[in-house]
C-alpha positions as CSV (number, residue, x, y, z in Angstrom):
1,X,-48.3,-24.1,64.6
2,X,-46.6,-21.0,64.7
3,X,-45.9,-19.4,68.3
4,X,-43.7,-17.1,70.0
5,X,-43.3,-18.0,73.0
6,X,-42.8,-22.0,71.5
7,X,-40.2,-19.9,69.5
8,X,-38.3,-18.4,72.0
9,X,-38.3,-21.7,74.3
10,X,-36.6,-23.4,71.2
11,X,-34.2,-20.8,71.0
12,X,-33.1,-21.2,74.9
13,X,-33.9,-17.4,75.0
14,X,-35.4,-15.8,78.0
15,X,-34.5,-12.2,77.8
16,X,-36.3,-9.3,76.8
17,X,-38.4,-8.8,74.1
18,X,-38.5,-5.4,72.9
19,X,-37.3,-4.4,69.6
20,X,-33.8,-3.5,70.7
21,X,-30.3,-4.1,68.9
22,X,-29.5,-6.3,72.3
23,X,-32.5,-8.3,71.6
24,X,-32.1,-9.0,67.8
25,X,-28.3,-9.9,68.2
26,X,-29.0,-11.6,71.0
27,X,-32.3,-13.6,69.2
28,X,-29.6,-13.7,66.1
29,X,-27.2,-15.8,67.3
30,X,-28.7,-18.1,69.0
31,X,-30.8,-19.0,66.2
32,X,-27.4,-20.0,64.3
33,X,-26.5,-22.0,66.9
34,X,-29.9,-23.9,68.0
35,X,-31.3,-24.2,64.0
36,X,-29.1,-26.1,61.6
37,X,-29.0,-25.5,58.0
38,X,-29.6,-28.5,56.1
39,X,-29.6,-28.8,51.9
40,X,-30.6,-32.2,52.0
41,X,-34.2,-32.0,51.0
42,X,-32.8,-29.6,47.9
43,X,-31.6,-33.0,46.0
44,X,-35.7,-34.0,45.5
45,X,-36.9,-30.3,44.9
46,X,-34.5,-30.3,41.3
47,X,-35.1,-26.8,39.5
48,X,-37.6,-25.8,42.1
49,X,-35.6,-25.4,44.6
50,X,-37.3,-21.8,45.8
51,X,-40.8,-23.1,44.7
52,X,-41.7,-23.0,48.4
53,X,-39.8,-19.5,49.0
54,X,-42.9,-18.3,50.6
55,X,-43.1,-20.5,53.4
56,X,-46.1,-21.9,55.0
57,X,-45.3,-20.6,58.5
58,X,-46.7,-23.3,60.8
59,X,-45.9,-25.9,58.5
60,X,-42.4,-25.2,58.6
61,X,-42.1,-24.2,62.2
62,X,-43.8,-27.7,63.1
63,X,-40.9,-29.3,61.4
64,X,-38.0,-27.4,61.9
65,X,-38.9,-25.7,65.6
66,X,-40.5,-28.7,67.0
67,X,-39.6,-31.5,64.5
68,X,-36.1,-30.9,65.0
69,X,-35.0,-30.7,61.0
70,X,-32.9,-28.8,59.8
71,X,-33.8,-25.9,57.2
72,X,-32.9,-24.2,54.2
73,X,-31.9,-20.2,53.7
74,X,-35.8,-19.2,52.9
75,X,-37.2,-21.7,55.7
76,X,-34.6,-20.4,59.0
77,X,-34.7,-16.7,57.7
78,X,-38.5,-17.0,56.3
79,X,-39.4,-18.0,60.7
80,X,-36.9,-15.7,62.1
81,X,-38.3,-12.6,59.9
82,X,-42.0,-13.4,61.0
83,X,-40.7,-13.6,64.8
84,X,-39.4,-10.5,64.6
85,X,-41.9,-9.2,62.9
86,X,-44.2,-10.2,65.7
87,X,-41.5,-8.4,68.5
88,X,-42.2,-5.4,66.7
89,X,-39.5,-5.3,64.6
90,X,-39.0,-3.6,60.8
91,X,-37.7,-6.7,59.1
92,X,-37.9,-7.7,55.4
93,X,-36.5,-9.5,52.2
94,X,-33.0,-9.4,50.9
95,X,-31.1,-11.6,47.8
96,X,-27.9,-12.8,47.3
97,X,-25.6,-14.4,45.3
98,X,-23.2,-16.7,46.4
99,X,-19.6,-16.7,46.0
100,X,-18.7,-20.1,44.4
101,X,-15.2,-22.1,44.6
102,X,-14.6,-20.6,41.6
103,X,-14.4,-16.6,42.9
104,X,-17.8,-15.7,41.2
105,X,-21.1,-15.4,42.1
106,X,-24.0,-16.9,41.9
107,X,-27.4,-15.2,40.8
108,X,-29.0,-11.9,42.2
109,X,-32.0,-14.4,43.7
110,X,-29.9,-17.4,44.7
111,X,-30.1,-16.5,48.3
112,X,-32.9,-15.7,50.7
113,X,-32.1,-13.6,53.5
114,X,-33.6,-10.4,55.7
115,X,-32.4,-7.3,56.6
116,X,-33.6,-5.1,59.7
117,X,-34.1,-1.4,60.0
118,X,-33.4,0.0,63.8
119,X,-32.6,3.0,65.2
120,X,-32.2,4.2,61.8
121,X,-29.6,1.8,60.8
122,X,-30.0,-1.2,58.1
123,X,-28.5,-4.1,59.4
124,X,-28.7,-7.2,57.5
125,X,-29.5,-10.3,59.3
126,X,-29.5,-13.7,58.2
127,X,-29.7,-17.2,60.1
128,X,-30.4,-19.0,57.2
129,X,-26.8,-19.5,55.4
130,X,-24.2,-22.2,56.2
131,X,-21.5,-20.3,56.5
132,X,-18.8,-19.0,57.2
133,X,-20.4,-15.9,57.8
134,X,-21.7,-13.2,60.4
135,X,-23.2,-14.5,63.9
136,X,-24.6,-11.1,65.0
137,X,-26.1,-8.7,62.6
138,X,-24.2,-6.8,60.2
139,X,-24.4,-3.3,60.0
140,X,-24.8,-1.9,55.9
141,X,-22.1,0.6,56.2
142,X,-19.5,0.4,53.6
143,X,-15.8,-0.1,54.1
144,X,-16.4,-0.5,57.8
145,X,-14.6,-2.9,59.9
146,X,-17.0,-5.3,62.5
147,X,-15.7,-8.0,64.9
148,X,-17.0,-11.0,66.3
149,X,-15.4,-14.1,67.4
150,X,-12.1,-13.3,66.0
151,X,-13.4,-13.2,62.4
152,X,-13.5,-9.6,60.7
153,X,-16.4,-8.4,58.6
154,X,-16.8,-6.0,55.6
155,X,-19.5,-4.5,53.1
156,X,-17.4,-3.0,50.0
157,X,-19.2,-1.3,46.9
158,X,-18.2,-3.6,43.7
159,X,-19.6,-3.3,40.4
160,X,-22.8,-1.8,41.4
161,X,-23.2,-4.4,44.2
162,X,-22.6,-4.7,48.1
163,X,-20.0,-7.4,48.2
164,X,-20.3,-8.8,52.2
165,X,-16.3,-10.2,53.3
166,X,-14.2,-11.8,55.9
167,X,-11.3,-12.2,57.4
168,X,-10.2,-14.5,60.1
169,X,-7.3,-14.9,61.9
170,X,-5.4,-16.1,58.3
171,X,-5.2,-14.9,55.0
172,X,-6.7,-12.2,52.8
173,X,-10.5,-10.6,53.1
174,X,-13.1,-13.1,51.2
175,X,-16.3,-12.6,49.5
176,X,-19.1,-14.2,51.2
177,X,-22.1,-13.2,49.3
178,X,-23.0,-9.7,47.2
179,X,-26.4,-8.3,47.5
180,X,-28.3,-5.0,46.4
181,X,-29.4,-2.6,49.3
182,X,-33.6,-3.0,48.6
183,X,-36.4,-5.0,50.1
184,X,-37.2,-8.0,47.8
185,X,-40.7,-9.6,47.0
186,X,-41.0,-13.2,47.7
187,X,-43.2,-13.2,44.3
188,X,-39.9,-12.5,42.5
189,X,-38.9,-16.2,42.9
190,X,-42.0,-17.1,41.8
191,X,-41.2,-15.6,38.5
192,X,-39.8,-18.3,36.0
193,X,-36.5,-17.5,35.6
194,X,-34.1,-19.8,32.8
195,X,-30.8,-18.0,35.0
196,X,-31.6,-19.9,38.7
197,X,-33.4,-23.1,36.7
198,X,-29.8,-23.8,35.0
199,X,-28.2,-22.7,38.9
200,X,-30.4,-25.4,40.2
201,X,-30.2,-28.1,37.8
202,X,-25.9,-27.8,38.1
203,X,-26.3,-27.9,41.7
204,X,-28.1,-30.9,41.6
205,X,-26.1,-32.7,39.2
206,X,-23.4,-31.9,41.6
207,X,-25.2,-33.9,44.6
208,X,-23.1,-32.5,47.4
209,X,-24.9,-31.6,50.5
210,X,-24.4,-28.8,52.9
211,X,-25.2,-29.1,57.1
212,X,-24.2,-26.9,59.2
213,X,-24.1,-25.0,63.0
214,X,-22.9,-22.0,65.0
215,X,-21.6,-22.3,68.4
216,X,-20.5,-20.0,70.4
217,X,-17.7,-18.8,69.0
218,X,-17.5,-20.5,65.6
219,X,-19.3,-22.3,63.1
220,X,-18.9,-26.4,61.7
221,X,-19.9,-26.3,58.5
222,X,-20.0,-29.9,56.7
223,X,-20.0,-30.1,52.5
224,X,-20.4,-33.8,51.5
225,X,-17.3,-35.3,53.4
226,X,-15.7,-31.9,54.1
227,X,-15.4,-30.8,57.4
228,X,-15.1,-27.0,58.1
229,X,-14.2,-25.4,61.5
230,X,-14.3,-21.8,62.1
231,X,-13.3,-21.2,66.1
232,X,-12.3,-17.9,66.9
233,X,-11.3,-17.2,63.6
234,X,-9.0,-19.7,63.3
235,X,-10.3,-22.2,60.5
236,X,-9.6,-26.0,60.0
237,X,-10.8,-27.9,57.4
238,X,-10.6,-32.1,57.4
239,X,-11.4,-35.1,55.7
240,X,-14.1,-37.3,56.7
241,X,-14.7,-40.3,55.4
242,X,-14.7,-42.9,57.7
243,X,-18.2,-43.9,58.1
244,X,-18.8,-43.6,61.5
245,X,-17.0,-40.7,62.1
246,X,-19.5,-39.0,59.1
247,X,-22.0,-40.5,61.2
248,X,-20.8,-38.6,64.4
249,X,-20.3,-35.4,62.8
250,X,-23.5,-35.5,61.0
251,X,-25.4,-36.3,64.6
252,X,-23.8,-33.5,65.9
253,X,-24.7,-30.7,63.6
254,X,-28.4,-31.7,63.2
255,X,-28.4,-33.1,66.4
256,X,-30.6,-35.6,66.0
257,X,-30.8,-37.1,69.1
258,X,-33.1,-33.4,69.7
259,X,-35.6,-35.0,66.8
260,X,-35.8,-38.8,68.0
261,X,-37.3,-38.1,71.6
């Protein structure tokens, strides 16, 4: 069942808990790093895959908090917005789409995230996406330049969207995601929709499956036998395919050794 405190032991966090900036990018990060994502279960929910958008809060904390499973983008940000919620925070719903391998996006309601307003800023905040992206929250200012862990962040206006992008330590800026400034109704997912049916139909037909895990100053983010590592900015990206080195890998990001005692 649902608790704070529970919470906030599972998180390894100890500090404060007023409704602070200090305390939400503090909370932020590590979430990322304690909570893996995890698309697995995604291959037996077919074209439901946000059926369950509105969570059932202790349902999903027992098995993600104390189970130890990892969770999808509406499970990890659907907990951490009802945590903050009960700090005292102003949180609520944002969507997303996706930037795909091909340089577009996916649709307005592919993603599930939250934003936070403080001290009169909107910061978007989001523990629930594999990455890479944003450890601490990210301020909605556009054309403004944020840093963290060597990676450089964006928001840019484009075609009547916010388009959130990096840069690390190589290459050019890169779309992560592009959303629309407003709060978002869960019931909105609930609405059938032929546009994230198809989504979810070719991204089960693909079958590849996303896990991944912030540290402390990076992120490993493993796509079916893809390995991707984003330390200080710097990002590697290797083949893994013997068996017990997928094994290894795997064990590492879910950290299932946490689930089995």
């Amino acid at each position: 069942m649902f608790a704070v405190d529970t919470y906030l032991k599972a998180l390894d966090y100890e500090g404060p808990t007023d409704p602070t900036w200090e305390t939400l990018r503090d909370l932020h990060k590590r979430h990322l790093i304690a909570l893996p994502y995890d698309s697995s279960l995604n291959t037996a929910r077919g074209a439901a895959l946000w059926a369950g958008v509105d969570i059932d809060a202790d349902a999903v904390f027992d098995e993600i908090v104390l189970g130890g499973r990892g969770g999808v983008c509406y499970e990890l940000n659907g907990l951490f917005r009802l945590l903050l919620l009960k700090l005292g925070f102003e949180a609520g719903v944002l969507a997303a789409g996706i930037r795909q391998v091909d340089d577009s996006f996916g649709p307005d309601l592919e993603h599930v995230f939250n934003y936070v307003r403080l001290d009169g800023r909107l910061l978007l905040v989001d523990v629930g996406f594999v990455g890479p992206s944003y450890l601490e929250p990210l301020p909605v200012v556009t054309d403004r330049i944020s840093q963290q862990y060597g990676n450089q962040y964006r928001i840019v206006a484009q075609d009547g969207y916010h388009v959130v992008q990096r840069k690390g330590q190589a290459g050019d800026w890169q779309a992560v995601y592009r959303f629309e400034p407003k709060p978002r109704e869960l019931a909105e997912w609930l609405v059938p929709s032929a546009e994230l049916e198809h989504f979810a139909r070719r991204l089960a037909g693909a079958g590849t499956v996303v896990r991944g895990r912030a540290f402390d100053n990076g992120q490993q983010i493993l796509i079916g036998k893809r390995l991707l590592t984003v330390d200080g900015g710097h990002d590697r990206i290797r083949g893994v395919i013997d068996p017990a080195d997928h094994a290894r890998v795997l064990a590492d990001i879910l950290r299932t050794e946490r689930a089995e005692r």
